[in-house]
Structure formats: structure tokens, C-alpha cells
C-alpha positions as MATLAB code, in Angstrom:
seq = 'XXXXXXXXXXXXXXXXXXXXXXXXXXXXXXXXXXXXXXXXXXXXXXXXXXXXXXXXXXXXXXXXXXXXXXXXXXXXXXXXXXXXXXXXXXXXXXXXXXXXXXXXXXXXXXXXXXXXXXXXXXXXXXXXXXXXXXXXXXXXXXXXXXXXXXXXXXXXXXXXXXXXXXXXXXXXXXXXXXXXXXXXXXXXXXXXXXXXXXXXXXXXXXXXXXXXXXXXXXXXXXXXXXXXXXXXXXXXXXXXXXXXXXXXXXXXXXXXXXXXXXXXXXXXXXXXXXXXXXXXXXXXX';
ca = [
       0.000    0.000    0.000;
       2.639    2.160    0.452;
       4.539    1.762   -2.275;
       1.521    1.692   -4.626;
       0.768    5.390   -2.856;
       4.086    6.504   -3.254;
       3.700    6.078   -6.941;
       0.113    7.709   -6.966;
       1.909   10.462   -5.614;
       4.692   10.610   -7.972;
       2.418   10.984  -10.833;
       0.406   14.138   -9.655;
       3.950   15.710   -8.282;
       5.435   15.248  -12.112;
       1.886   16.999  -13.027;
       2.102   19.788  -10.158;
       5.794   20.268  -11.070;
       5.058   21.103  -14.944;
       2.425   23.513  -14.189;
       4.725   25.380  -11.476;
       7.896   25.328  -13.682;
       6.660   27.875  -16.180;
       5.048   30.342  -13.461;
       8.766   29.939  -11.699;
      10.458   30.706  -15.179;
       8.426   34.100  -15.570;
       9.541   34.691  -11.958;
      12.832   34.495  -12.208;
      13.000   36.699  -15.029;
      10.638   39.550  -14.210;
       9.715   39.077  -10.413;
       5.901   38.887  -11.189;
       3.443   36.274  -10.489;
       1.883   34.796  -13.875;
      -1.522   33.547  -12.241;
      -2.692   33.793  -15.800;
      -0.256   30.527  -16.675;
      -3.343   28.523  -14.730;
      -5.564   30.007  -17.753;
      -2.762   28.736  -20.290;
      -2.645   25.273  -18.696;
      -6.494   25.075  -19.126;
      -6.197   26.188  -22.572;
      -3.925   23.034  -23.267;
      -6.350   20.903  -21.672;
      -8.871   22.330  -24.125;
      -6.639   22.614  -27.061;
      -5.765   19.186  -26.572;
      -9.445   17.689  -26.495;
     -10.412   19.342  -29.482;
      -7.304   18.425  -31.290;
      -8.085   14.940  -29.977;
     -11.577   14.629  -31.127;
     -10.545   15.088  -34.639;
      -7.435   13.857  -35.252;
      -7.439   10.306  -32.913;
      -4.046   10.686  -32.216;
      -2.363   11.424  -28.695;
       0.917   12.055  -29.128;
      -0.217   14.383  -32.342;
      -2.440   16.536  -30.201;
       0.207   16.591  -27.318;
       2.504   18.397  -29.777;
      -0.456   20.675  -31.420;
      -1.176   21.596  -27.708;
       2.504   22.727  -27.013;
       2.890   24.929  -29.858;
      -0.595   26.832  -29.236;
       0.261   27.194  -25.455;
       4.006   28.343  -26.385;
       2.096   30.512  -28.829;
      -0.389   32.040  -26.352;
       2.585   32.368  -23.512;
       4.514   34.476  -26.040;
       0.872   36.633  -26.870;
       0.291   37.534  -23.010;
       3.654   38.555  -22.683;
       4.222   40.546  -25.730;
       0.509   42.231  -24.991;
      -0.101   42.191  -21.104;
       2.621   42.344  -19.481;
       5.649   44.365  -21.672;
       3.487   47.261  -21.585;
       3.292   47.210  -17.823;
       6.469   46.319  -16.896;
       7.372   50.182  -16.043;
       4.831   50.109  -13.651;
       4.531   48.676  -10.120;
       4.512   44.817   -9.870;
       0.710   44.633   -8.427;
      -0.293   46.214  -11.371;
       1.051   43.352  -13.827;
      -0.234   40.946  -10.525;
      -4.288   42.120  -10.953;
      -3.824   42.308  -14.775;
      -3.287   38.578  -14.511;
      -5.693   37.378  -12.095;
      -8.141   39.682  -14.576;
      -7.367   38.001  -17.414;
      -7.293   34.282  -15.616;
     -10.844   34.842  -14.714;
     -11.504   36.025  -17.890;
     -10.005   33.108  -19.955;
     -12.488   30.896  -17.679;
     -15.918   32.657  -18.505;
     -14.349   31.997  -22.110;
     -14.122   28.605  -21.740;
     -17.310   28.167  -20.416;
     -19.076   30.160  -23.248;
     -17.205   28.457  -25.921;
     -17.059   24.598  -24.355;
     -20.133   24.798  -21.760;
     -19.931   24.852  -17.991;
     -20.041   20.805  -17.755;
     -17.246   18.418  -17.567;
     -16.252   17.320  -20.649;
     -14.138   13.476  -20.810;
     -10.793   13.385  -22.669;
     -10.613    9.370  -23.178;
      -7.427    9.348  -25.322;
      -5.333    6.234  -25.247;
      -1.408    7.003  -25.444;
      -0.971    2.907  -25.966;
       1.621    2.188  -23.245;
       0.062    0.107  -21.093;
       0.622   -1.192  -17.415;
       3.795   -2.007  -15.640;
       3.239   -4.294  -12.701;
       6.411   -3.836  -10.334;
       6.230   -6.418   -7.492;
       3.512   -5.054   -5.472;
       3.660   -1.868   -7.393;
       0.905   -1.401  -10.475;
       1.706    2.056  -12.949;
      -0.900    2.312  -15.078;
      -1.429    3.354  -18.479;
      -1.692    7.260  -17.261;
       0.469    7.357  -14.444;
       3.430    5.689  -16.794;
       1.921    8.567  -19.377;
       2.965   10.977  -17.014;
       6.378    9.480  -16.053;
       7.371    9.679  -19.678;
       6.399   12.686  -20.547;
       7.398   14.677  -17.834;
      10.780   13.204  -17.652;
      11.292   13.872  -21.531;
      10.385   17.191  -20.690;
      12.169   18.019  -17.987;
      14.848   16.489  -19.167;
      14.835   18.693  -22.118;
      14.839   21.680  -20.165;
      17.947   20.904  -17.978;
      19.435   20.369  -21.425;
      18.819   23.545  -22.556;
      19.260   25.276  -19.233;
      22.184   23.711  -18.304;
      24.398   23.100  -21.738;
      23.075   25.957  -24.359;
      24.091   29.561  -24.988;
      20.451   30.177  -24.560;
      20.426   28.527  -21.036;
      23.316   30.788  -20.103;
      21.445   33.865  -21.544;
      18.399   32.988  -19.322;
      19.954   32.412  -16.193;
      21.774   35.615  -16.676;
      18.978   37.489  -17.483;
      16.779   36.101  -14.394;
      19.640   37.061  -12.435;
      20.103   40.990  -13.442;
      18.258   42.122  -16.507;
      19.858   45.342  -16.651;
      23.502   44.369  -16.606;
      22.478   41.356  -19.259;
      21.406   43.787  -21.628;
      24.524   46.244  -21.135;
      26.445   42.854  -22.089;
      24.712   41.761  -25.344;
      21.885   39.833  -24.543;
      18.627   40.518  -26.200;
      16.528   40.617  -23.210;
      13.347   41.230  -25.157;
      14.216   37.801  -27.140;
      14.654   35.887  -23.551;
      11.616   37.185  -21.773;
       9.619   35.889  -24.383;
      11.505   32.565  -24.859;
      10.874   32.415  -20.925;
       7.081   32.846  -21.670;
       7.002   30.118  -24.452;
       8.893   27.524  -23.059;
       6.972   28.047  -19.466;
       3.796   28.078  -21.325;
       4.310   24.748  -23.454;
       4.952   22.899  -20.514;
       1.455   24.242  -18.859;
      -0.571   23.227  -21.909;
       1.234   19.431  -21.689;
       0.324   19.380  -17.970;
      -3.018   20.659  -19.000;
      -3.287   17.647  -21.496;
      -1.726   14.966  -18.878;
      -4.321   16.085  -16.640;
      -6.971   15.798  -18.334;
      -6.330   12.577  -19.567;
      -5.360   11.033  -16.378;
      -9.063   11.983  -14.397;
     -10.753   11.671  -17.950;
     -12.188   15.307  -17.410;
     -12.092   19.001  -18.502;
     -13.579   21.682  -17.882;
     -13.475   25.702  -17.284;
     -12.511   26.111  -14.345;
      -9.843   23.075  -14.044;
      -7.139   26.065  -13.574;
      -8.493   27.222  -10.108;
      -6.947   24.960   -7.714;
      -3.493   24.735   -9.490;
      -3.175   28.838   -9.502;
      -2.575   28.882   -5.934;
      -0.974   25.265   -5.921;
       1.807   26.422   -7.922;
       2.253   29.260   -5.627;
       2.462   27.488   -2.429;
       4.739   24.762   -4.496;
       7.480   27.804   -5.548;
       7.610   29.227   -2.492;
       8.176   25.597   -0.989;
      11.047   25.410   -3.528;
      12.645   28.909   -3.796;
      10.906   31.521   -5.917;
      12.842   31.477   -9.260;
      14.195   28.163   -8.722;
      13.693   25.619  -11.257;
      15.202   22.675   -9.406;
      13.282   24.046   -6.757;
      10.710   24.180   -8.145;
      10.750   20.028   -9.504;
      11.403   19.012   -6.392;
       8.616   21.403   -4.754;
       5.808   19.693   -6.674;
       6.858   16.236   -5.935;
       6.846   16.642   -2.420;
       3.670   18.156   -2.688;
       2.239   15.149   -4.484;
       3.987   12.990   -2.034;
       2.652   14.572    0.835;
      -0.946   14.670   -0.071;
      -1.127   11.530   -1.688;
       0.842    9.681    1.350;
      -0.781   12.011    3.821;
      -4.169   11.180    2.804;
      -4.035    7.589    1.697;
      -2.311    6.385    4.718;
      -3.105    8.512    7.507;
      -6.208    9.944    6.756;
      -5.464   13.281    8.091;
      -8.862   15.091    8.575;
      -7.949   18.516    6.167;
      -9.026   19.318    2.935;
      -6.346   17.784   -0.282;
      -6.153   21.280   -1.196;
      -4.905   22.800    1.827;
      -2.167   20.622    2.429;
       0.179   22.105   -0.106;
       0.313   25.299    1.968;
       0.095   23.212    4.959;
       3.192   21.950    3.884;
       4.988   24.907    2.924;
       4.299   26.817    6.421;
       6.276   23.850    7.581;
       8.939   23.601    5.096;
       9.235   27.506    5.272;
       9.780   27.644    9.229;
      13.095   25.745    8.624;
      14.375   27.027    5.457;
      12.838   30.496    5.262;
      14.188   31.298    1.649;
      12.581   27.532    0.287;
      14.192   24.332   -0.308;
      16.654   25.657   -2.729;
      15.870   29.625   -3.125;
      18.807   31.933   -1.732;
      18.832   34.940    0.180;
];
């Protein structure tokens, strides 16, 4: 039972992590809070569907999904927040929770207010691991998210544009003084953040079989609580945030029954994590 939870858990940390890398990535670079990223993960979930319904192939709409969320990251940075990037960050902050609320009542008008099932079959199958079962979607999400993340470190970690990022997110004036097209970054930030929400959007509705509007809710505060937990701007922080988070509530819940709400536990869990490392797992001073 354990180890069967501790896979459960796994699975939704790998979602919880995708979905809280890209709002971490537009961190890092601009010190604003992206709730609208929630509105581009449900977008991907939508996207996705649709794409779905009329061409019967997964991995096909998984890409499609990507490119339109990269595409829609790089649209609500070029035209929400460049414009207000002069001005005080709460004003970029309420523009965002604006438009997230917006993008919802747009989803409902265009899709309907009801749950809508996403019963795509990636083909993979079931791995039984002694006493362990991963099924078809949890292995789904394993692959994917690995693939992806792996990806990123790649590109973080052993490109010139990796280097150009991490200098930018750590002073964008003096990275533009030395050569760097800033402009170019920020909005390489917003699509690279943004294709990983609409794949998360897509893994998630495929692994409870369900879309629908307002899907984005609970993950724009989750992937708060799950940055802070893992040091704002952090990207390794920020992995390792949202699998303890699915660890925790999965574990938390399925074995000890704790009498709180699945939703609350994630900032249960960072007031915890926080009164021992005040800066997050991995954020500095």
C-alpha cells in the first residue's frame, strides 16, 4: 500500500511540477506572479481535447497543444505584461488574475460549464512492479514529464540560450549592457513556461478523464504554495517542490487519513517547510 501510494503520488507531483515550472520561469526573469499561466494550462487541456476529437491521435495533439500554449505564452507577454512592466509589480499581478478569470468565462461560453471526458489512449500500457501497479496514465505521465524536464535541464544547463536565461533572471539590466537581447529571452521564458502548462493541461486531463473551465483554479494557488516551498525562481526548486507536494498529499491522505481538505495541504506543507528554510528548499537569500 505504500509503495503503490508513493507512486500515486509521484504521478500528480510530475503533473504539479510542470504547471509550477513555467510560473517559476516568468519569476525568475521579471519578479511577477503569472496567475494567468493557470488560464494557459487550461487552454492546453482544451486545445488538446479538441485536437483529440478530430485527429485520434495522442501524441499528435500533445505536440499541437505545445505549440498553441508556447504561442499564447509568447501573446500575453508581448501584450499584457511588456506594456506594464514600467509600472509597479501589483499592477502586472491584478492584470493577470483579470485576465485568468476572464479566460475561464471563455471557456465556459465556448465549451459549456459541464465536464467534458478526454478518453485518449497514449498505448503504453501497465507495468506491474512487485507489489507496485503504474498504469497506463500514471506511466503517461512518467514519460512525458521526464522527456520534458529532461529537455529543459538540457537547454538550461548546456546551451548559450540557457546561459542567456539564467543571466537574465539574475540581473536584466547588466544582461542587456552585455549583449543579450533581453526582449528575445523574456519571451523565450514565456514560451517555453507556457508549453509545458498546456502538456500538464493535457496529462491532466487525460489522467481523471475530465475538462472543464474552471480546471485552472486549484493549481493557480498550488503552484504558488509549491514555488515558495522550492525557492521563488528556482527551477530545481521548483521540480522538487511539486513532488513533495504530491507525495505529501497523496501519502498524507491515503495512509493517515489526516482530517484537512487535499487542497490545503500544499500550503500546509509549505508553512512547515518555510519555518526551517525560510528562503525555500533551494531559493537563496
Amino acid at each position: 500500500m505504500i509503495w503503490q501510494q508513493f507512486a500515486n503520488g509521484l504521478a500528480i507531483g510530475s503533473v504539479y511540477a510542470l504547471i509550477a515550472l513555467g510560473l517559476t520561469m516568468v519569476y525568475g526573469v521579471l519578479r511577477i506572479l503569472h496567475i494567468a499561466h493557470a488560464g494557459v494550462y487550461a487552454l492546453g487541456a482544451y486545445v488538446g481535447l479538441f485536437v483529440f476529437r478530430f485527429i485520434p491521435n495522442f501524441w499528435l495533439a500533445l505536440a499541437i497543444t505545445m505549440v498553441a500554449s508556447s504561442f499564447a505564452g509568447v501573446i500575453l507577454q508581448r501584450y499584457l505584461y511588456a506594456p506594464l512592466l514600467a509600472l509597479p509589480r501589483i499592477v502586472p499581478l491584478i492584470a493577470s488574475i483579470g485576465l485568468f478569470i476572464a479566460l475561464e468565462e471563455i471557456f465556459r461560453l465556448i465549451a459549456g460549464p459541464y465536464i467534458i471526458a478526454f478518453p485518449a489512449d497514449p498505448g503504453l500500457g501497465s507495468i506491474e512492479w512487485g507489489i507496485v501497479r503504474i498504469t497506463n496514465n500514471q506511466f503517461l505521465v512518467f514519460l512525458v514529464t521526464f522527456s520534458l524536464l529532461t529537455i529543459l535541464w538540457f537547454v538550461m544547463s548546456r546551451t548559450k540560450l540557457g546561459l542567456a536565461m539564467k543571466a537574465t533572471s539574475q540581473d536584466l539590466e547588466i544582461a542587456s549592457v552585455m549583449g543579450i537581447n533581453t526582449e528575445r529571452i523574456i519571451a523565450t521564458n514565456f514560451l517555453i513556461g507556457s508549453a509545458l502548462a498546456g502538456a500538464a493541461g493535457v496529462l491532466v486531463g487525460v489522467y481523471f478523464n475530465s475538462v472543464y473551465p474552471t480546471m485552472g483554479s486549484i493549481p493557480a494557488y498550488k503552484a504558488l504554495a509549491i514555488i515558495v516551498l522550492g525557492g521563488l525562481g528556482s527551477i530545481p526548486g521548483t521540480v522538487l517542490g511539486g513532488l513533495l507536494i504530491g507525495l505529501g498529499e497523496t501519502l498524507l491522505l491515503g495512509l493517515i487519513n489526516i482530517p484537512f481538505p487535499r487542497d490545503a495541504l500544499a500550503f500546509i506543507i509549505m508553512i512547515i517547510i518555510l519555518m526551517f528554510r525560510p528562503y525555500g528548499l533551494l531559493g537563496k537569500e
